[in-house]
Phi, psi and omega in degrees: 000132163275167157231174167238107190236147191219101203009071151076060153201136156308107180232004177189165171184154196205170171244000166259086183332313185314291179299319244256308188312313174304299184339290189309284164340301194280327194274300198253359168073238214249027193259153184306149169229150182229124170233066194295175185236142182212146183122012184260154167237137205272148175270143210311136178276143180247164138248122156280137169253176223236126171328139165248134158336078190275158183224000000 
């Protein structure tokens, strides 16, 4: 899912970038838009640690 925030408001959202974009386009023309994509779940952060030297 995208949403579309337009100065600090929700003003659309699609699941399809394309379509959300064309949409967005025909409305608001050339103006900045922020289109995060959200509902994915991020993968778990891991820390490898790095082999140590025995001497």
């Amino acid at each position: 899912m995208n949403l579309a925030i337009v100065g600090q408001k929700v003003v659309d959202c699609d699941a399809d970038v394309w379509d959300l974009s064309e949409r967005l386009s025909k409305e608001y023309g050339r103006r900045p838009i922020f289109m995060p994509r959200i509902g994915e779940v991020l993968p778990k952060l891991m820390t490898v640690r790095s082999p140590r030297l025995v001497r």
